[in-house]
N, C-alpha and C positions, 0 to 999 in steps of 0.2 A: 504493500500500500504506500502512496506518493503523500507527503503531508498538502500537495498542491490538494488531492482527490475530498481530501479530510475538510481542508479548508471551503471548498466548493459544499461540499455538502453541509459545514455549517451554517452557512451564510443562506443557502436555502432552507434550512430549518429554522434559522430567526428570521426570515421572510416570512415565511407559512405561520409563524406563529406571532409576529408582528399582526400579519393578515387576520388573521384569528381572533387576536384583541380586540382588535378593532373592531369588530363585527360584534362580538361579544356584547362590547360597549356600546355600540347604535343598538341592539335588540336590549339589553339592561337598562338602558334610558327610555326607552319605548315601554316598557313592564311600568315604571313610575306613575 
């Protein structure tokens, strides 16, 4: 394993979960 492959795939998993939050938070604001 390349630390380049590691770092790609973290940076897509704090995307997706960046994404995630977000969404979260517009539907939790919405529930109010």
């Amino acid at each position: 394993m390349r630390p380049g492959k590691w770092k790609s795939v973290y940076s897509f998993k704090r995307c997706l979960m960046g994404s995630l939050k977000k969404r979260f938070q517009a539907w939790y604001s919405e529930q109010q």
